[in-house]
LOSE-91010 format. One record per atom (N, C-alpha, C): residue number from 1; chain; x, y, z. Coordinates in Angstrom, 2 decimals. Example, Ala and Ser with C-alpha at 12.3 -4.5 7.8 and 13.67 -1.06 7.14 Angstrom:
# LOSE-91010
MARZA   guro   lummi         u         v         w
MARZA      1       A     13.19     -5.69      7.80
MARZA      1       A     12.30     -4.50      7.80
MARZA      1       A     13.20     -3.30      7.80
MARZA      2       A     12.85     -2.25      7.08
MARZA      2       A     13.67     -1.06      7.14
MARZA      2       A     12.90      0.03      7.87
***
This chain:
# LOSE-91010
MARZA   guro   lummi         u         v         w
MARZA      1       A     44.10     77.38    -79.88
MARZA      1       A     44.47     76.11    -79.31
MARZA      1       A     43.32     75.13    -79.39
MARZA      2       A     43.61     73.99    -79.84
MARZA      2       A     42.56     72.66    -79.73
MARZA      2       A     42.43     72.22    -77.93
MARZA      3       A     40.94     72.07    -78.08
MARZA      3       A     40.97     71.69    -76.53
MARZA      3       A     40.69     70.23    -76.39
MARZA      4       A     41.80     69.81    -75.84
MARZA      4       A     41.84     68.24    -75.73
MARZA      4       A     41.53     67.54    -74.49
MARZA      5       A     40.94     66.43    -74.44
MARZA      5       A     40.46     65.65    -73.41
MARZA      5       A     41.50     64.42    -72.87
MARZA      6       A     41.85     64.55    -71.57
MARZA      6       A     42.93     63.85    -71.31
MARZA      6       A     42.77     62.47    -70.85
MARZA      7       A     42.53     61.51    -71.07
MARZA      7       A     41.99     60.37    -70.24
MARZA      7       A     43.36     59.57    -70.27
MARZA      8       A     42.81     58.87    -68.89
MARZA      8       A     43.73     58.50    -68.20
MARZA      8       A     43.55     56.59    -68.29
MARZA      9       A     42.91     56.52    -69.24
MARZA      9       A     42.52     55.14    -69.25
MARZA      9       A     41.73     54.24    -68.63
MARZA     10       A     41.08     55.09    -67.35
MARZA     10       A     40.25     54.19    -66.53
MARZA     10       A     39.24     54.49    -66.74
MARZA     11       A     37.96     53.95    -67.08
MARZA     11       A     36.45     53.86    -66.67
MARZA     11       A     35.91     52.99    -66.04
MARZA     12       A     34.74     54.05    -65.25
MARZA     12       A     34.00     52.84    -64.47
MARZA     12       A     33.17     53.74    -64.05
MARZA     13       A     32.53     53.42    -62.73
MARZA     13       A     31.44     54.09    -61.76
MARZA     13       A     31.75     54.94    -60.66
MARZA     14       A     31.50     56.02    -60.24
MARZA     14       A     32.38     56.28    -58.97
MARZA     14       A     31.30     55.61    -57.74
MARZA     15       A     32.12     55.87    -56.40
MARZA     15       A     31.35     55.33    -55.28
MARZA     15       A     30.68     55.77    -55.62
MARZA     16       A     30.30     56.94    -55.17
MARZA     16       A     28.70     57.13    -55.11
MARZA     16       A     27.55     56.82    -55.95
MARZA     17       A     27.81     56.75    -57.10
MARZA     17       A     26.89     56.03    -58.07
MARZA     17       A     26.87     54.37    -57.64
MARZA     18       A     27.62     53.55    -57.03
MARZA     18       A     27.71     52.61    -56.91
MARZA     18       A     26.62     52.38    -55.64
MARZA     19       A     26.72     53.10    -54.78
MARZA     19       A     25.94     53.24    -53.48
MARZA     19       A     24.91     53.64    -53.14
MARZA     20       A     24.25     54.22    -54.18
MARZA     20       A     22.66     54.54    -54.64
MARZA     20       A     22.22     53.39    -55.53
MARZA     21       A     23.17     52.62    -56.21
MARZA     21       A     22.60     51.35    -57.18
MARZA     21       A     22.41     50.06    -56.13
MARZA     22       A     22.90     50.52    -55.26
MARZA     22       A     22.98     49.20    -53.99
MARZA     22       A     21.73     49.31    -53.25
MARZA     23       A     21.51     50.82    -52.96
MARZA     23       A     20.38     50.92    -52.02
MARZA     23       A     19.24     51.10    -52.96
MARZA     24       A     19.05     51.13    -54.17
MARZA     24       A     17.38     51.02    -54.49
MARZA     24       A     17.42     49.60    -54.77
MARZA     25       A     18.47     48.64    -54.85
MARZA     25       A     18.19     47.03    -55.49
MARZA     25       A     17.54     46.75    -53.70
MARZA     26       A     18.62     47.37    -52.83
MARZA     26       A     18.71     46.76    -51.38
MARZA     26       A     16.79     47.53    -51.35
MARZA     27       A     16.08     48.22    -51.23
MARZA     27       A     15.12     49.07    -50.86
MARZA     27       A     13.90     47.72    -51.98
MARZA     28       A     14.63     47.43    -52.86
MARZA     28       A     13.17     47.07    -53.80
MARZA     28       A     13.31     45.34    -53.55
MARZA     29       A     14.75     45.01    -52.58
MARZA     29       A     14.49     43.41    -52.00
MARZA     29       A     13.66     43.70    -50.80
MARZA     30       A     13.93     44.77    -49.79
MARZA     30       A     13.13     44.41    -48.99
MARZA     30       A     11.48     44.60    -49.08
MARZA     31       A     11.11     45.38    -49.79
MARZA     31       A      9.36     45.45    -50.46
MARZA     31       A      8.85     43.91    -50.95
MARZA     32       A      9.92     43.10    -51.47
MARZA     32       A      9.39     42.42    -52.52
MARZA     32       A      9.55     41.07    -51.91
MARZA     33       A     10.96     40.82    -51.24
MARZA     33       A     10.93     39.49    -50.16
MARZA     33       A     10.29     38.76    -49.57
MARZA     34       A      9.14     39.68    -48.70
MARZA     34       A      8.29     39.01    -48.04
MARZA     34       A      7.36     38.54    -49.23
MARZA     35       A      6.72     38.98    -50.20
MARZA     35       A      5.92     38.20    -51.30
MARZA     35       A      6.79     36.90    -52.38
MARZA     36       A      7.66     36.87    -52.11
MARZA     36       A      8.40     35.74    -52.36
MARZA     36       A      8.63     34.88    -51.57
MARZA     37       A      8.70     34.97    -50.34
MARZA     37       A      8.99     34.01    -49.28
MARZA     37       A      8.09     32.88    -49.06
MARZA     38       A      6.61     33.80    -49.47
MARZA     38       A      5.53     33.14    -49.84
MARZA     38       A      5.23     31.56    -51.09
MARZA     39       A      6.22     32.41    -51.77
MARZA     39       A      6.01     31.45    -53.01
MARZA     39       A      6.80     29.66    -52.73
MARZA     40       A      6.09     29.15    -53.61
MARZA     40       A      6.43     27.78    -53.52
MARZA     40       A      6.63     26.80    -54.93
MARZA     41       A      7.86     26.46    -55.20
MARZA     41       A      7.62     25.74    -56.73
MARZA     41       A      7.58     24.57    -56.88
MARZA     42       A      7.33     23.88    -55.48
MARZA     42       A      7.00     22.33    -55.28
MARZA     42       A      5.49     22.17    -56.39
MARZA     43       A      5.37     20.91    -55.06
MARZA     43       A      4.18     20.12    -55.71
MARZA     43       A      2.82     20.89    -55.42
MARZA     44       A      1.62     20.11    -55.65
MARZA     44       A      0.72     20.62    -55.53
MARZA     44       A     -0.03     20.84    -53.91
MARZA     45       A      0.72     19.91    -53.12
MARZA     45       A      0.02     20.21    -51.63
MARZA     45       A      1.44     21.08    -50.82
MARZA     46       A      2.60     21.66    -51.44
MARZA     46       A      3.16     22.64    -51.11
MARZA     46       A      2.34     24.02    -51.24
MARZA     47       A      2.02     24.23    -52.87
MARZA     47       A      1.16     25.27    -52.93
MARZA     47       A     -0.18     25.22    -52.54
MARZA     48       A     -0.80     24.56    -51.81
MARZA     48       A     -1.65     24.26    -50.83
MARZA     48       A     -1.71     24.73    -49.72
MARZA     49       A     -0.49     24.39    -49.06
MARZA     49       A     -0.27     24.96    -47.39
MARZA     49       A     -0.06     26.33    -47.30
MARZA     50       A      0.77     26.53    -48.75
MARZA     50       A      0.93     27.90    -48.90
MARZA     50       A     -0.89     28.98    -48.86
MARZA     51       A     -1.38     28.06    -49.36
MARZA     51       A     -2.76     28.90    -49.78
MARZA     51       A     -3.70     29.54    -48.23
MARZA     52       A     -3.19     28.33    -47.55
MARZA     52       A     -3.22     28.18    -46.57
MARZA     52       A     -2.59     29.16    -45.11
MARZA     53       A     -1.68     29.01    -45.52
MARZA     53       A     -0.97     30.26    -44.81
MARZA     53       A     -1.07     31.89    -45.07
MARZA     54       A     -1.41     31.59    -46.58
MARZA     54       A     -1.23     33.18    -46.99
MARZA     54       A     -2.84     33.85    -46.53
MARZA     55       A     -3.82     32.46    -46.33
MARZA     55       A     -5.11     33.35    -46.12
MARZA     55       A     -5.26     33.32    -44.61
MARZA     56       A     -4.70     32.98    -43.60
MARZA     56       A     -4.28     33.23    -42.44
MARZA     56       A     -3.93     34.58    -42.25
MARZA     57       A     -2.51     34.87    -43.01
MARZA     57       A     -1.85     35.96    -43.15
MARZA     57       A     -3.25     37.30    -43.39
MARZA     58       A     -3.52     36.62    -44.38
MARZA     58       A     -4.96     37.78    -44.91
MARZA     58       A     -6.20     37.89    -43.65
MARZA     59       A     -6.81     37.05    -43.15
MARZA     59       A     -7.22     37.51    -42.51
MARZA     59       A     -6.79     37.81    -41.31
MARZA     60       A     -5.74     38.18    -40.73
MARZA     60       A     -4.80     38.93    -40.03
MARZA     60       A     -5.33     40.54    -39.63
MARZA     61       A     -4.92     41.04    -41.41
MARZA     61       A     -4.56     42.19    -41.89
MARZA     61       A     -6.38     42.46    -42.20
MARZA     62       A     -6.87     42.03    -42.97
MARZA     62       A     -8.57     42.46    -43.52
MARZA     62       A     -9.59     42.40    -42.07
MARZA     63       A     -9.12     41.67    -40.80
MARZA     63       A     -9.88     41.23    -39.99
MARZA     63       A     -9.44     43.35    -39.41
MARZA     64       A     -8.23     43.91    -39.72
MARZA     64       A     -8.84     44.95    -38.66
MARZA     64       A     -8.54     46.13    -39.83
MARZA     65       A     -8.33     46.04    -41.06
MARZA     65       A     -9.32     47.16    -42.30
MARZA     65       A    -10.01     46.85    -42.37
MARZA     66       A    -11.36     45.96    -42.31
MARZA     66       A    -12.74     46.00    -42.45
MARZA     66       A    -13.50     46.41    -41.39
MARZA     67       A    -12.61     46.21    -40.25
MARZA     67       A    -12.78     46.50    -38.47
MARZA     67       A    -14.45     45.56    -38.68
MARZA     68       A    -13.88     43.95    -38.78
MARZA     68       A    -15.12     42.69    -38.80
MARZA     68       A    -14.18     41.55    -38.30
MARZA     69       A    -14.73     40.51    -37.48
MARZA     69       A    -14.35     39.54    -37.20
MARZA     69       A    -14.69     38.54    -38.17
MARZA     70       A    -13.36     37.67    -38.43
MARZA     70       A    -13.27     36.88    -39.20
MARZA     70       A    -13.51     35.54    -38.55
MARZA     71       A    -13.77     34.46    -39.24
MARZA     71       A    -13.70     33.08    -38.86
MARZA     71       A    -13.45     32.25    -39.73
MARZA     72       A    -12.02     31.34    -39.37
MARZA     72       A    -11.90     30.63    -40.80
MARZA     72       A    -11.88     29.16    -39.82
MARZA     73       A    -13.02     28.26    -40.94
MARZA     73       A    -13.41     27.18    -40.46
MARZA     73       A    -12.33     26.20    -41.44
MARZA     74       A    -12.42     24.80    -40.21
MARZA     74       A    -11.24     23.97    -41.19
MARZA     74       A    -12.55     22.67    -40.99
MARZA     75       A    -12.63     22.27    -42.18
MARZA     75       A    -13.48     20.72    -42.03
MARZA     75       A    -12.74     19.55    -42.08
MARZA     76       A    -12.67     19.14    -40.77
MARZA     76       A    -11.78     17.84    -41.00
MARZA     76       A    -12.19     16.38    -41.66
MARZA     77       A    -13.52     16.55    -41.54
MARZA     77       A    -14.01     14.79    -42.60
MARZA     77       A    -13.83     15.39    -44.21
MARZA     78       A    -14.40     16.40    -44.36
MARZA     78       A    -14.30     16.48    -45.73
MARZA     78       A    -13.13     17.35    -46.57
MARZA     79       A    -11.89     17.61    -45.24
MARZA     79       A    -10.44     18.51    -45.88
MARZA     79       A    -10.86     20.08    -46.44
MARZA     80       A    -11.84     20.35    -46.01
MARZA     80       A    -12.06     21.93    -46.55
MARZA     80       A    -12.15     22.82    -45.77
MARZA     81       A    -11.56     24.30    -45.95
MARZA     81       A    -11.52     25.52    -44.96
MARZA     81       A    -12.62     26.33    -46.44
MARZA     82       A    -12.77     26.84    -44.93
MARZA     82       A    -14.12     28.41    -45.74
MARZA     82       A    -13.78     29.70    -44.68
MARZA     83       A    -14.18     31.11    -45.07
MARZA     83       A    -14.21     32.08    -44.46
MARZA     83       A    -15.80     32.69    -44.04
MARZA     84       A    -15.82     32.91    -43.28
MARZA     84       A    -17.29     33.51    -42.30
MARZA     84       A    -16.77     34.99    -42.22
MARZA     85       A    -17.77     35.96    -41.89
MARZA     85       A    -17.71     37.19    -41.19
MARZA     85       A    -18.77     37.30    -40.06
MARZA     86       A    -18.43     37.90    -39.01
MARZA     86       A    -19.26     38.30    -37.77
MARZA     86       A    -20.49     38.65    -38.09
MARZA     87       A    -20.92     39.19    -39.70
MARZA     87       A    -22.48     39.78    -39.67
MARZA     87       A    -22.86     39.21    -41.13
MARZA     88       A    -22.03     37.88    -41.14
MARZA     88       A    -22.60     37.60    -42.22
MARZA     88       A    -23.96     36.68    -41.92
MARZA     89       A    -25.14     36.72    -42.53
MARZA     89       A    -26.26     35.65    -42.52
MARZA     89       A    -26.53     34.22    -42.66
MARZA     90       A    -27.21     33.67    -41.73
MARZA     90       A    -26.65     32.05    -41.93
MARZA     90       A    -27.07     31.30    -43.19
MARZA     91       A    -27.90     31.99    -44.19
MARZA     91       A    -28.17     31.63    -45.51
MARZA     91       A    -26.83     31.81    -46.47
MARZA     92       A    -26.10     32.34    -46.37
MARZA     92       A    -25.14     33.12    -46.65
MARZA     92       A    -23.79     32.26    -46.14
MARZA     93       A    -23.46     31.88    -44.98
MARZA     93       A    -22.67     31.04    -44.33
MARZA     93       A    -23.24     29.46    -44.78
MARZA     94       A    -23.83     29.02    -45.16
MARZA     94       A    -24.12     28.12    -45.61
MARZA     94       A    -23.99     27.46    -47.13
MARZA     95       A    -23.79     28.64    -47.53
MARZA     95       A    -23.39     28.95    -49.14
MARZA     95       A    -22.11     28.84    -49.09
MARZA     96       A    -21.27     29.55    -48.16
MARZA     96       A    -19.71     29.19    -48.38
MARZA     96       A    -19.15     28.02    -47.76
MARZA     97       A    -19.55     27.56    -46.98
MARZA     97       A    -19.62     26.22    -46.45
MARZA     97       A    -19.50     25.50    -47.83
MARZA     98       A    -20.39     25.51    -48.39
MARZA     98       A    -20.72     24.93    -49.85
MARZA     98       A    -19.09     24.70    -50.39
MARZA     99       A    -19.44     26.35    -50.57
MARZA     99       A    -18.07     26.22    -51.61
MARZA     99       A    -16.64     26.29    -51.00
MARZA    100       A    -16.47     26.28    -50.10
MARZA    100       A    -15.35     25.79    -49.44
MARZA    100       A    -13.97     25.53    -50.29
MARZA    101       A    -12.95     25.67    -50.10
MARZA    101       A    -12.10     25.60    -50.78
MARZA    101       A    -11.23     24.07    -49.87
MARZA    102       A    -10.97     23.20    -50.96
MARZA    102       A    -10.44     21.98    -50.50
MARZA    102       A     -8.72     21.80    -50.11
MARZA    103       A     -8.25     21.19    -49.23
MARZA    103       A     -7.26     20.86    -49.13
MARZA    103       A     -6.92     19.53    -49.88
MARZA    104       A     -5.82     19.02    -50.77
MARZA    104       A     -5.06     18.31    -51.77
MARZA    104       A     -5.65     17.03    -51.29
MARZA    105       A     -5.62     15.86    -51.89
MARZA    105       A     -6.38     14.58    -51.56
MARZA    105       A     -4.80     14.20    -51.12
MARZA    106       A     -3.37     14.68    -51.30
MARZA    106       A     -2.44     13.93    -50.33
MARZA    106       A     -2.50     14.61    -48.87
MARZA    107       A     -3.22     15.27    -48.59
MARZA    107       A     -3.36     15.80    -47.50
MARZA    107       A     -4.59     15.51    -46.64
MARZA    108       A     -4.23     15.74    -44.70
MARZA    108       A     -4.85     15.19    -44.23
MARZA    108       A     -5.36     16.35    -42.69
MARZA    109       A     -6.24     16.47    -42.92
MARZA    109       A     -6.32     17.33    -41.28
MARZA    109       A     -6.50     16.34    -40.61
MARZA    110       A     -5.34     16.76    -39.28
MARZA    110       A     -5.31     15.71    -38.56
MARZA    110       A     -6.35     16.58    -37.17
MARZA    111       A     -5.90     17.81    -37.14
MARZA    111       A     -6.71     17.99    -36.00
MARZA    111       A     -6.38     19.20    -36.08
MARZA    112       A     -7.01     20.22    -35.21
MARZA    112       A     -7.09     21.61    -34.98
MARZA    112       A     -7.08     21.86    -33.39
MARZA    113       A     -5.51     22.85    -32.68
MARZA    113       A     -5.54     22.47    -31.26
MARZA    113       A     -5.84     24.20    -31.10
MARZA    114       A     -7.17     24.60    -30.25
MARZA    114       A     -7.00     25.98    -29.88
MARZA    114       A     -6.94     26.32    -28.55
MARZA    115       A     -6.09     27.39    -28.52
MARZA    115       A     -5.51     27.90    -27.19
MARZA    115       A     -6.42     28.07    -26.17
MARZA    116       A     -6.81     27.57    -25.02
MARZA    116       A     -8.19     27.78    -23.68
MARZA    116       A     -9.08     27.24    -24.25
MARZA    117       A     -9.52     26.50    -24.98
MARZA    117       A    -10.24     25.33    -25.43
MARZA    117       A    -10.14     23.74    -24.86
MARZA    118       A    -10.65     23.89    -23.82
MARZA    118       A    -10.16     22.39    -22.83
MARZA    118       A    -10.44     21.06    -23.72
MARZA    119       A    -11.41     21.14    -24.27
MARZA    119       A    -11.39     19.76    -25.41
MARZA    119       A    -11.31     19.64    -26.42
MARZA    120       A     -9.87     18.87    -26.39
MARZA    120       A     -8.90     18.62    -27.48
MARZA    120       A     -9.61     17.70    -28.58
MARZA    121       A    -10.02     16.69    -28.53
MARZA    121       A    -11.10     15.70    -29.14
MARZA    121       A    -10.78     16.29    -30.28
MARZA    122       A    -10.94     14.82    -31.28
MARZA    122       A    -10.96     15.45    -32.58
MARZA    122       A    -12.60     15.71    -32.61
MARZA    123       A    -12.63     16.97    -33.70
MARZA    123       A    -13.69     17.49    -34.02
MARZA    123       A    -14.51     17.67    -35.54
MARZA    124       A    -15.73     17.61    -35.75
MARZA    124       A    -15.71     17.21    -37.22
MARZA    124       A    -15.18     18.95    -37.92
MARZA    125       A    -15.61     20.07    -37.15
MARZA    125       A    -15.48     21.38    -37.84
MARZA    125       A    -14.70     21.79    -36.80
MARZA    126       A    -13.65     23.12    -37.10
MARZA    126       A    -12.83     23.62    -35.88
MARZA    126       A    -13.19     25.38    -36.59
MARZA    127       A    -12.83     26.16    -35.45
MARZA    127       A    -13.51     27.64    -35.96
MARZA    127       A    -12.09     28.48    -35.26
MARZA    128       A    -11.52     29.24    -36.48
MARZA    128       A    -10.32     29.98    -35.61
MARZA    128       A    -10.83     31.20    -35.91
MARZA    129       A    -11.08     32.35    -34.62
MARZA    129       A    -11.60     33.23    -34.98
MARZA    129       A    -10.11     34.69    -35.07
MARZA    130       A    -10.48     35.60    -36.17
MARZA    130       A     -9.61     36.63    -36.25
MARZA    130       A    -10.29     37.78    -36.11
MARZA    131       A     -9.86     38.67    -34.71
MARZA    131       A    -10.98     39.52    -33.89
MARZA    131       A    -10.16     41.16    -35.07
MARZA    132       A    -11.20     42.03    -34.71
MARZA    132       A    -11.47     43.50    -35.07
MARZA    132       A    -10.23     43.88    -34.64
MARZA    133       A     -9.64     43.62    -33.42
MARZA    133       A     -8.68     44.18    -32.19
MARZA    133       A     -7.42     43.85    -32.93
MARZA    134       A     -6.87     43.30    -33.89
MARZA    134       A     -5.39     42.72    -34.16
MARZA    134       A     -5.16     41.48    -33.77
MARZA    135       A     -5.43     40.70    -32.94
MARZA    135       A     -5.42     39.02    -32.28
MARZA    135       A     -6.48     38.14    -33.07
MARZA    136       A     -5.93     36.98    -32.77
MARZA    136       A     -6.68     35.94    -33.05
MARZA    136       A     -6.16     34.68    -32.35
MARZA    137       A     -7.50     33.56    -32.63
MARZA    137       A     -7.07     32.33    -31.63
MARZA    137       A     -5.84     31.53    -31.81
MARZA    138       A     -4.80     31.65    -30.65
MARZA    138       A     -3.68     30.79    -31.15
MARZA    138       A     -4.25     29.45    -31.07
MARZA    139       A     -3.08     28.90    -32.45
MARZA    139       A     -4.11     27.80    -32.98
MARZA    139       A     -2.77     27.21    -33.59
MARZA    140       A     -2.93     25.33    -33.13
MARZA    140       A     -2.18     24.37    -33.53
MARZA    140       A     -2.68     23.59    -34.82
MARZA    141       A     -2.32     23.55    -35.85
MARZA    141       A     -2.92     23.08    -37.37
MARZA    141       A     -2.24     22.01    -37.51
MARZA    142       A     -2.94     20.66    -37.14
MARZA    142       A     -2.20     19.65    -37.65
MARZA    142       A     -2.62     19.17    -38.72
MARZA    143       A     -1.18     18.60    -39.98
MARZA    143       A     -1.51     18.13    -41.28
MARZA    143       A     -0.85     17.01    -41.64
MARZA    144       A     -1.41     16.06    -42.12
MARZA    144       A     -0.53     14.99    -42.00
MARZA    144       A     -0.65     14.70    -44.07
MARZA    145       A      0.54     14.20    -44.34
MARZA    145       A      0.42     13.42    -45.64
MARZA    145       A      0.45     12.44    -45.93
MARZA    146       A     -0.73     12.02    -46.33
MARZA    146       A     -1.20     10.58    -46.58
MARZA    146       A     -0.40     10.02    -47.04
MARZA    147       A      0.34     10.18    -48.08
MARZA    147       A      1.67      8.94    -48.75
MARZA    147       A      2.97      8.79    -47.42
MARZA    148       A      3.50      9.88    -47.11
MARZA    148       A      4.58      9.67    -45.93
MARZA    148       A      4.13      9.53    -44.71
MARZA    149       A      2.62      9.67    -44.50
MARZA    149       A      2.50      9.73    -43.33
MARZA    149       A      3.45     10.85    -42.32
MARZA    150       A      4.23     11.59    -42.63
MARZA    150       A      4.54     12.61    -42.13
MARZA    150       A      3.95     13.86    -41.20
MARZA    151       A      4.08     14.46    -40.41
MARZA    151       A      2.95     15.32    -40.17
MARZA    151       A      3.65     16.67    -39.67
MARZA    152       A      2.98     17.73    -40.38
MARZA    152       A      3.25     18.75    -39.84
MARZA    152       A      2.46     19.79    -38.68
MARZA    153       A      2.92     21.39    -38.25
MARZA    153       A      1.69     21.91    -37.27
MARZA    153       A      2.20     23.16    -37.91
MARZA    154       A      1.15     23.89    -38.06
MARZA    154       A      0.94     25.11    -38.67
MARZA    154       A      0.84     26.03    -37.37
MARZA    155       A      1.84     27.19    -36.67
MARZA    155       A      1.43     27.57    -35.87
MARZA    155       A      0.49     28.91    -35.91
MARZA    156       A     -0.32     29.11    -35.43
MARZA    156       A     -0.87     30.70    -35.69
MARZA    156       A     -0.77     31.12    -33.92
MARZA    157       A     -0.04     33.00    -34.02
MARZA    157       A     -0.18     33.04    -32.77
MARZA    157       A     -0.89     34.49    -33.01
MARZA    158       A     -1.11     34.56    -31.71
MARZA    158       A     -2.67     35.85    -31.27
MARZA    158       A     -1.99     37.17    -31.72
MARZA    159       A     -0.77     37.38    -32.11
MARZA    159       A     -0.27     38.91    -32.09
MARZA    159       A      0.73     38.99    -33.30
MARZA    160       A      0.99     37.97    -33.90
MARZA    160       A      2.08     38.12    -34.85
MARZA    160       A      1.73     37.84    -36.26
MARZA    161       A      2.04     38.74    -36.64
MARZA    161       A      1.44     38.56    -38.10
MARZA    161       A      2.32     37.45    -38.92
MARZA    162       A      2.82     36.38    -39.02
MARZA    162       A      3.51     35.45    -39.47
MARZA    162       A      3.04     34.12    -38.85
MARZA    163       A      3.11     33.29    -39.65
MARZA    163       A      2.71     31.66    -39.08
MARZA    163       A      4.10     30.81    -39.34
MARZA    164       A      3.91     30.10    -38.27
MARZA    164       A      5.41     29.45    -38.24
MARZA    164       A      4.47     27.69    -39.03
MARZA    165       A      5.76     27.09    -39.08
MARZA    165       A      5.41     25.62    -39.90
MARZA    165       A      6.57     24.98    -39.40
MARZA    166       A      6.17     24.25    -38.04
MARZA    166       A      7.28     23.22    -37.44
MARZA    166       A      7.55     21.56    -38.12
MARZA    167       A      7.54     20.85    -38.80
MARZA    167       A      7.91     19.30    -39.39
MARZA    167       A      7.78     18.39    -38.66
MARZA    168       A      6.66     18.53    -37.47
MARZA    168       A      6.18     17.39    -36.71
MARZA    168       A      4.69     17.45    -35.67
MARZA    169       A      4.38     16.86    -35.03
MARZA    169       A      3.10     17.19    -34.22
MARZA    169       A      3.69     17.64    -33.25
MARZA    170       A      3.37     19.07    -32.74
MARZA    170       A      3.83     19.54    -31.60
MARZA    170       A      2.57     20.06    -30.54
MARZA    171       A      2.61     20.35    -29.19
MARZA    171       A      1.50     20.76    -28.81
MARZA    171       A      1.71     21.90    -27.73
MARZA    172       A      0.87     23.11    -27.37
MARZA    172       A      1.22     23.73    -26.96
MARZA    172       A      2.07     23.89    -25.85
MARZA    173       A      2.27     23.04    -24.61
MARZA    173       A      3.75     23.13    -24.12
MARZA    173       A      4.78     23.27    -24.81
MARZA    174       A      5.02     22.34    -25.85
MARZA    174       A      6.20     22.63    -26.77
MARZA    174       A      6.42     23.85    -27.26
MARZA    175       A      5.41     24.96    -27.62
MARZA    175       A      5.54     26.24    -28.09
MARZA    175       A      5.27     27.23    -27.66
MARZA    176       A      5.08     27.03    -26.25
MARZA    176       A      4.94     28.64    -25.57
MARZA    176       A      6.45     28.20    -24.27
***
């Protein structure tokens, strides 16, 4: 006898193959999401704020694998942030000062508000420190853009690894 194969005309996938193709797409969005969420395909002072946020984010996370306190300074006359460490040397801190990395010429620090810091005053340098322990100074980032005059606040808070970005000047009553 010939042994014959009977098909019935249908192909396709069964569930279960369907439901393992769901959960490694579903398993490799959630790995990969948060590094996209990041991204920005605007202009140039979008990927700015972003730069901005993401090294927030970083020293977050490096402030307690290096188990060193971080300090990221924002210069408001001249628009530039730099990073410090707790044992770094002031020959050394003076050098990165230097090189400082600039914020966009449409952009504007308007001011830097930190949490138990009674004077608000604008300031020429502001210092947000990110401790060994997991916390850091909650801290109001105001940015304004020079063409719209628009202004935003960058929030950083002491325990959460995420920074929020509200679309106006807000001040801490408004956010606690």
């Amino acid at each position: 006898m010939n042994a014959t194969t009977i098909r019935s005309g249908k192909s396709g996938f069964t569930l279960l193959e369907l439901i393992v193709v769901l959960a490694v797409i579903g398993t490799v969005l959630f790995i990969t999401m948060p590094k996209f969420r990041t991204l920005t395909f605007g202009n140039n002072s979008n990927r700015q704020l972003n730069l901005l946020l993401n090294t927030v984010r970083d020293l977050k996370k490096r402030s307690i694998s290096d188990d060193m306190d971080y300090i990221l300074h924002l210069d408001s006359d001249r628009s530039v942030m730099w990073i410090t460490s707790s044992d770094m040397p002031p020959e050394i801190m003076d050098k990165t000062r230097e090189k400082g990395t600039p914020l966009p010429e449409s952009l504007y620090l308007a001011g830097v508000d930190i949490y138990g810091t009674p004077d608000h005053r604008r300031q020429d340098e502001y210092r947000i420190i990110f401790s060994r322990y997991g916390y850091c100074d909650m801290a109001l980032i105001h940015i304004r853009d020079r063409e719209s005059m628009d202004e935003l606040t960058v929030i950083i808070e002491p325990f959460l690894s995420d920074t929020k970005i509200i679309r106006k000047h807000i001040s801490f009553e408004q956010c606690i």
